[in-house]
C-alpha positions, 0 to 999 in steps of 0.5 A: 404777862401785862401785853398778855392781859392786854392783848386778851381784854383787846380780843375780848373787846372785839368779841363782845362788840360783835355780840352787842351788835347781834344782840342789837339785831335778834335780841337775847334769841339765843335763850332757848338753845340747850347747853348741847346746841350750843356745843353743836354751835361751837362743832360746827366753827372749830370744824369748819376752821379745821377744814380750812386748815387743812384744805387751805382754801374757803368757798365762804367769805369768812375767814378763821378771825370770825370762826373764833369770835364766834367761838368765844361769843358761844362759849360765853352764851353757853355758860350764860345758859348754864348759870340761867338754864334754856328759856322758850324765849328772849327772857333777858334784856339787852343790858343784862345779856351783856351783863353776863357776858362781861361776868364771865368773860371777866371769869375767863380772863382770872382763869387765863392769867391762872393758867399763863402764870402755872404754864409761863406763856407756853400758848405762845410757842403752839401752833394756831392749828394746836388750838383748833384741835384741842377746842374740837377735844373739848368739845368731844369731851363735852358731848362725852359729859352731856351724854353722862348728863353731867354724872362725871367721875373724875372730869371737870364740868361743861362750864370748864370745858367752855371756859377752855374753848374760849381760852384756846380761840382767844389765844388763837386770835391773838396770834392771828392778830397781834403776832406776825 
């Protein structure tokens, strides 16, 4: 389990590079999405990782790499906006942004090493195209939660499902990167 963890903390590092350099550039502008924009945001990455999957072919320059950095980087925005609610505008500076991003990417790690120790590293033997359609579960079953405005009887909450997606896209991301 420690390459795990050490593995986890590198995606992570990367992820959050990225997003500090966003930051850098547009600011906290992400403040005034609404928890569902967010999960339209993360939709619209895990989708279009399926469509490449299943096409084998991309028209756009990106690869799959930088479709589950962004899911990771919206999956930690979205629980940021839960925790401080939607702003109409950038309220938050640069160093408290990535104060909350180390909070809960920290929060994400705990939960990953939870997990990997009930589950003994089962992660390891799926697919990479497994994680891609349980993140596009997850955020089916977030919409299904949105729609009941939270009001759930027996589901765990927006913020585990985001929890989930950034775990699936950083395991994912470890496979693309660290396994051959």
């Amino acid at each position: 389990m420690k390459d795990t963890k050490q593995q986890f903390e590198s995606i992570i590092a990367q992820c959050r590079d990225l997003f500090a350099k966003k930051l850098h550039d547009y600011g906290a502008a992400w403040r005034i999405l609404r928890p569902s924009s967010v999960t339209d945001q993360i939709f619209i990455k895990a989708n279009r990782i399926r469509s490449i999957e299943i096409k084998g072919v991309s028209m756009v320059n990106e690869d799959i790499k930088s479709e589950f950095i962004a899911i990771v980087n919206y999956g930690i925005v979205g629980l940021i906006q839960l925790e401080l609610g939607y702003s109409e505008n950038s309220d938050i500076d640069n160093n408290e942004a990535l104060a909350l991003y180390d909070k809960f990417a920290t929060e994400a790690l705990e939960l990953m090493l939870a997990k990997n120790h009930d589950y003994d590293e089962a992660w390891r033997s799926m697919r990479i195209t497994s994680y891609t359609d349980l993140i596009l579960t997850k955020i089916h079953r977030t919409k299904q939660i949105e729609t009941l405005q939270g009001q759930t009887l027996v589901s765990e909450g927006i913020d585990a499902n985001y929890m989930d997606m950034i775990n699936y896209a950083v395991f994912a991301l470890i496979k693309l990167n660290f396994e051959d």
